[in-house]
Each structure stands twice: as C-alpha cells, then as structure tokens.
MIMARLO-740696 format. One record per atom (N, C-alpha, C): x, y, z; residue in one letter. Coordinates in steps of 0.2 Angstrom, whole numbers, padded with zeros to 4 digits, always signed. Atoms other than C-alpha are relative to their C-alpha. Layout:
! MIMARLO-740696
XYZa ...
//
This chain:
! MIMARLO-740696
-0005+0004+0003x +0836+0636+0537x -0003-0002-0007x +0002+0002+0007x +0835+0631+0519x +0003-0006-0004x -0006+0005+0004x +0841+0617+0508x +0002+0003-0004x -0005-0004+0006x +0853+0620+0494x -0003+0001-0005x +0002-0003+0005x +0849+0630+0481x +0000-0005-0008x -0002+0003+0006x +0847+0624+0464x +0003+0005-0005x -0003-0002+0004x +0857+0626+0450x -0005+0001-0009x +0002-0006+0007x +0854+0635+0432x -0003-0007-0004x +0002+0006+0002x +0854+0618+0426x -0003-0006+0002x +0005+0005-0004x +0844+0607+0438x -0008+0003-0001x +0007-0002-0002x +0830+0619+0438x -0002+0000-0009x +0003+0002+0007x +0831+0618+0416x -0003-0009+0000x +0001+0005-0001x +0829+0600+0420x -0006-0003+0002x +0006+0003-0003x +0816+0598+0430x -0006+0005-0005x +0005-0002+0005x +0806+0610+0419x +0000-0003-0009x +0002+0003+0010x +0810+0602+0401x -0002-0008+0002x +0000+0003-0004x +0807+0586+0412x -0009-0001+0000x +0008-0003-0002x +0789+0593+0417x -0006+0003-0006x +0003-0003+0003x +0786+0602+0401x -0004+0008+0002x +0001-0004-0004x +0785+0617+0409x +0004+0005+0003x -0004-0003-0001x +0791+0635+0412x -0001+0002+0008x +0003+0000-0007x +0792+0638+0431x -0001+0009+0002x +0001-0007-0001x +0784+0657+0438x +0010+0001+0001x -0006-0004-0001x +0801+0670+0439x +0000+0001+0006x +0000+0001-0007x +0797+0672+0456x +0003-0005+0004x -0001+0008-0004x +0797+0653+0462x +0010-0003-0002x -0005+0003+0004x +0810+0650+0449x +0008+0004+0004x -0003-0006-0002x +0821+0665+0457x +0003-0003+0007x +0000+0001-0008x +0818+0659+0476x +0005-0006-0002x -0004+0006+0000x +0825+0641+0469x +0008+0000+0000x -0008-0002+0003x +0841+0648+0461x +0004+0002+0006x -0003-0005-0002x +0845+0662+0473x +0000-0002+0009x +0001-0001-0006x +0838+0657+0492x -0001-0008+0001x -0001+0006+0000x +0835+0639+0493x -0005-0007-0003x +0005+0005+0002x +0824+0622+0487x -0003-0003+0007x +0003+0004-0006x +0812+0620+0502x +0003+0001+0006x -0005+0001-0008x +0816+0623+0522x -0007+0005+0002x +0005-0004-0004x +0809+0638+0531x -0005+0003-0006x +0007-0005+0004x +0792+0644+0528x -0006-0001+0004x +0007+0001-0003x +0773+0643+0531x -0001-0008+0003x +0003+0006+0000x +0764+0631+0539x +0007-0007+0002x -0003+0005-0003x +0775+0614+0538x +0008+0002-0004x -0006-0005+0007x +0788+0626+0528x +0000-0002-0006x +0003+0001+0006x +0790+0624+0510x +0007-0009+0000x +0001+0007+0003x +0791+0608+0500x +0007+0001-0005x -0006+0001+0006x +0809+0603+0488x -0006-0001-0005x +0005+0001+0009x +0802+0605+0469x +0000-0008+0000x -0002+0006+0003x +0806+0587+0469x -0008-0003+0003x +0006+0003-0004x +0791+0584+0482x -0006+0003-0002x +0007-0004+0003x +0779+0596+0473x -0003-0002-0004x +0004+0003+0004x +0775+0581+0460x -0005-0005+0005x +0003+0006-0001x +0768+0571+0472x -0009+0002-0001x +0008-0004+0000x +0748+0573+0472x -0002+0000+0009x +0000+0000-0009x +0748+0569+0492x +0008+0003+0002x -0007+0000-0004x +0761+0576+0503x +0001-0004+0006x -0001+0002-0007x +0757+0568+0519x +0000-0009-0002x -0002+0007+0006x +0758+0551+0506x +0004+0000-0004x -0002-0002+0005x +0769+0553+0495x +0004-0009-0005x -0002+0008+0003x +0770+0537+0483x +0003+0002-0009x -0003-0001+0009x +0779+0538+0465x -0002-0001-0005x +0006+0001+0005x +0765+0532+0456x -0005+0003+0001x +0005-0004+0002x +0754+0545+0459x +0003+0008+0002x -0004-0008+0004x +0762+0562+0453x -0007+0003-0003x +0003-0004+0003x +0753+0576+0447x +0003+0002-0007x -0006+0002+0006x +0756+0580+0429x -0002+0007-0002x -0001-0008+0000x +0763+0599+0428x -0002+0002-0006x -0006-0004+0005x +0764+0601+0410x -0010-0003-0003x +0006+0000+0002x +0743+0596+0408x -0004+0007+0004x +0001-0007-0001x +0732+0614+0411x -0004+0000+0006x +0004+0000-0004x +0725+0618+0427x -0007+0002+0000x +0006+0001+0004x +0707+0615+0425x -0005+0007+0003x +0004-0003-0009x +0701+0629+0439x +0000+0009-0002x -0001-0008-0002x +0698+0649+0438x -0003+0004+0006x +0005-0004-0003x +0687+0650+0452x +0000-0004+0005x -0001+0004-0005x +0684+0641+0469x -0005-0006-0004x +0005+0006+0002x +0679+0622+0464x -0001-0005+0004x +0000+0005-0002x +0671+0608+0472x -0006-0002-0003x +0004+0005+0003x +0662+0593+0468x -0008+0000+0006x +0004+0001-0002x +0642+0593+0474x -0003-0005+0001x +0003+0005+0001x +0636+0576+0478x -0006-0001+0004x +0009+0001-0003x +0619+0581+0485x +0002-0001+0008x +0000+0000-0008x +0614+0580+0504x +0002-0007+0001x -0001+0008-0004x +0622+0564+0514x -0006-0001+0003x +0006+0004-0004x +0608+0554+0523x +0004-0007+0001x -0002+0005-0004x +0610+0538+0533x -0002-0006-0006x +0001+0004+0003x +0602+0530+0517x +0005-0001-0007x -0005+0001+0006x +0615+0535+0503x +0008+0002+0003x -0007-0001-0004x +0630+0538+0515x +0006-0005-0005x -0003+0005+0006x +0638+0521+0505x +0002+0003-0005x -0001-0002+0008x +0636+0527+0489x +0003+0008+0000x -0004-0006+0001x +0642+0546+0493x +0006+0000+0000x -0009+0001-0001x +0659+0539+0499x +0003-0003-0004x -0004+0003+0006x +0661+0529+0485x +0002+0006-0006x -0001-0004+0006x +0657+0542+0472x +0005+0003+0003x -0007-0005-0001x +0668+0555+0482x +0008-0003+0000x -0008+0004+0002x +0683+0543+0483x +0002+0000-0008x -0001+0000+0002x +0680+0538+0467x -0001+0008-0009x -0001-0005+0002x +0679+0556+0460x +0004+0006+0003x -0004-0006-0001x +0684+0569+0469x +0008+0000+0003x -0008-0005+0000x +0702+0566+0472x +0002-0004-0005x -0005+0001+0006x +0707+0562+0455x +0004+0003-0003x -0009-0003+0000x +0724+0569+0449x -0002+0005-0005x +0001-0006+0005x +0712+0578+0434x -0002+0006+0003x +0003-0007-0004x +0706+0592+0447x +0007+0003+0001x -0009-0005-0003x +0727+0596+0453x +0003+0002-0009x -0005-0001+0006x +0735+0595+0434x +0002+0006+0001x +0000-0007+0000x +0745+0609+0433x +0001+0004+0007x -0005-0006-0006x +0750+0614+0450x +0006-0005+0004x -0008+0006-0003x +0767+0610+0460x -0002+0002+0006x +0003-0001-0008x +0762+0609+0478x +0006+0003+0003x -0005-0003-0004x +0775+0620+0489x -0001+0001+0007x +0000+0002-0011x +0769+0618+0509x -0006-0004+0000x +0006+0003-0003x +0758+0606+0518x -0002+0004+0004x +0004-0001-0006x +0747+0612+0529x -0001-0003+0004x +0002+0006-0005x +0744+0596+0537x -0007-0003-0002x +0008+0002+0002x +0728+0584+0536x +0000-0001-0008x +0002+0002+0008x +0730+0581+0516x +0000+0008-0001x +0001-0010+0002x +0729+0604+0515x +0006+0001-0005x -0006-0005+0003x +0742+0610+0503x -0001+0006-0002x +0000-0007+0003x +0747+0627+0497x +0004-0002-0008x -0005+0000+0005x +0752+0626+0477x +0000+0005-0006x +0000-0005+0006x +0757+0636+0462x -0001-0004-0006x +0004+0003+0005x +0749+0634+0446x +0005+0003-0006x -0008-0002+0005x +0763+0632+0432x -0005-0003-0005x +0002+0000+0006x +0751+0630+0419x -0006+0003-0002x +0003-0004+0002x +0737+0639+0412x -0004+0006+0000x +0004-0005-0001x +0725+0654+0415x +0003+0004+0009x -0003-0002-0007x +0731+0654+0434x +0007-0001+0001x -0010+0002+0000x +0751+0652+0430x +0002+0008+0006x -0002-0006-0003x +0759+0660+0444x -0003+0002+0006x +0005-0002-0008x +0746+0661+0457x -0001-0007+0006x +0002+0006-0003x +0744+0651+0472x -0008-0001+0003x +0004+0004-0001x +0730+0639+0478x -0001-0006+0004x -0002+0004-0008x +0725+0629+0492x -0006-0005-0002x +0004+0005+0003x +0717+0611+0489x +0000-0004+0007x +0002+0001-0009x +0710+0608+0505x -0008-0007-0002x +0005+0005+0001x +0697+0593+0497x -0001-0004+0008x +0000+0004-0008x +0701+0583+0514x -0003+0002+0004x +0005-0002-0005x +0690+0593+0521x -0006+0002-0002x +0006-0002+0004x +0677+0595+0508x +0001+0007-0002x +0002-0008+0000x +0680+0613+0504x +0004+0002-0005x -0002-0002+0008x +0688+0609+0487x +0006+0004-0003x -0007-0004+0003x +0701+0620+0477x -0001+0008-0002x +0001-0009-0001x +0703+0639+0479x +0004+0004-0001x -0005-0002-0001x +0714+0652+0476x +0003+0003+0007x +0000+0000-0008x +0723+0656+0492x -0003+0006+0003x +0003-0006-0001x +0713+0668+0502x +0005+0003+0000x -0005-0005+0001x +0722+0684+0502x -0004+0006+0001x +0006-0005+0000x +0713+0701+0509x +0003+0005-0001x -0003-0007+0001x +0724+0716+0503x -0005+0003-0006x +0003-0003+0006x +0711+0722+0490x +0004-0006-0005x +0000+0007+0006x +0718+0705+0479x -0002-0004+0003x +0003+0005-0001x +0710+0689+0476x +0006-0005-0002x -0007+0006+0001x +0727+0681+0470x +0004+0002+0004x -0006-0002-0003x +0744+0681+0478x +0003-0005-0005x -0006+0003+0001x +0759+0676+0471x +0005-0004+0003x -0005+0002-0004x +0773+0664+0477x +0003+0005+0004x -0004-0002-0005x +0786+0677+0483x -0005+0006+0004x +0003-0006-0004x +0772+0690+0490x -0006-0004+0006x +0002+0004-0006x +0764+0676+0499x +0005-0001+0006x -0004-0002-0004x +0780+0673+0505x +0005+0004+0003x -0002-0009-0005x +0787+0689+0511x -0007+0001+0005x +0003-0004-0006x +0771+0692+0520x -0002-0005+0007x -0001+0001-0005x +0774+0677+0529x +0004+0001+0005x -0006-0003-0003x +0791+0684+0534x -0002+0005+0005x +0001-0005-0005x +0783+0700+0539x -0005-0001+0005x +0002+0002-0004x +0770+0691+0549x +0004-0003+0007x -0004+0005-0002x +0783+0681+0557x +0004+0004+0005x -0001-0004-0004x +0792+0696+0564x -0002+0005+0002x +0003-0003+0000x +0778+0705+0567x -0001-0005+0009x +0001+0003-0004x +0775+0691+0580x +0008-0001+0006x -0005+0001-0002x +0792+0691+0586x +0002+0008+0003x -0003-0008-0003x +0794+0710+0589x -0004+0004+0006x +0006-0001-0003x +0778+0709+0600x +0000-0002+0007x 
//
C-alpha cells in the first residue's frame, strides 16, 4: 500500500523549497507510484519526513538541510581513540557533542528507517547525487554507501527498490 502520489506541482515545491533538484528516479516513484508506504525495512518514508535528521524523533527543529553538499564519498566515521573506564566521560561527551551533528547528513533525504536511529537515504546534493547511503552512527559504524554486492558499490533508489520487490517474491514463491 502506498500513500497518494504527488503532484507536478508539490514535488516542484518541495524542491525550490529545498533548493534542490530531486534524482529522476525517486522523483518519478513520487509522481507515478506513491509518496511513502510499502517497502524495505519499516517501508519508505513521505518526502515530507525525509527532512527530519532522526526518524525514530522526529522534531521540527532539527532538519537536515538538502540543498547544503553531502560531505562524504567513502565510508565515514569519527575516531575518538580507545574507550577505557578512565575517559569513558569525556568519549560520550565529545561523541554527543560531535558525531551527530546535522554537518555529517547535509545533503541527504532519508527514505526508510531501519529502526534503532539506522536510516537508508538519497544523496540530493553533490558528488553522490542519486545514490543511496545508510547512516547507522547509532551504532558507531558511521555513514556508507548502502552495501550492494552485484559487482556495484552504489545503488540507486529505484534499483535498490526493485530488488527489494524481487527479493520479496522470491521469499513468497518459496
């Protein structure tokens, strides 16, 4: 099941809005098949909920901000040296007060939870436009683009999603 599609004119809105043009793919799925319903994981996310920076929080003052560059070309996370019982304190403060700050996501629109703080998102602004990437920090393991093992290291929205379709009935045919 899907929510209603968006229109020609909602989905320019939310991009001059954003500052930002959305992949032809994602852009295509919103028009033609629907904004958010079934999918992977906790299924996919309405564009309207792919500003927030948490999905399992989701507060209005803290948005991601699409139309600044996604900082990232390679798997990233923040090293703050070995934890011990004697800087434990001070690791959770710096990591609080660094590693989820909103300048590591710029530039992506989240489109499914995973659960636990994990999202799947698409990178609507620079070098990685168009590819998805999975920001699993909640678990220390930083930001990456989604694994994928067809001989690619990217995927794309709708070929991530087709091949959850054809996983789906693969399980269903079985």
């Amino acid at each position: 099941m899907f929510n209603k599609t968006k229109s020609e004119n909602e989905v320019i809105d939310f991009e001059k809005r954003n500052k930002i043009k959305l992949p032809i793919d994602y852009r295509g799925f919103l028009l033609e098949i629907g904004n958010g319903g079934a999918g992977p994981y906790y299924g996919l996310e309405p564009i309207e909920n792919g500003l927030f920076s948490d999905l399992d929080y989701k507060h209005k003052s803290d948005l991601n901000d699409l139309s600044k560059p996604f900082p990232h070309t390679e798997h990233w996370n923040l090293d703050f040296g070995e934890v011990t019982e004697e800087n434990e304190d001070e690791y959770l403060e710096q990591k609080d007060e660094e590693y989820y700050q909103n300048k590591w996501v710029n530039g992506i629109l989240r489109v499914s939870n995973l659960g636990c703080g994990v999202s799947m998102n698409l990178v609507v602004n620079e070098k990685e436009y168009g590819n998805l990437w999975v920001d699993d920090r909640c678990n220390e393991q930083g930001i990456y683009p989604n694994p994928y093992n067809e001989n690619r290291d990217r995927i794309i929205f709708i070929d991530w999603y087709e091949n959850w379709i054809d996983n789906e009935l693969k399980r269903f045919n079985t």
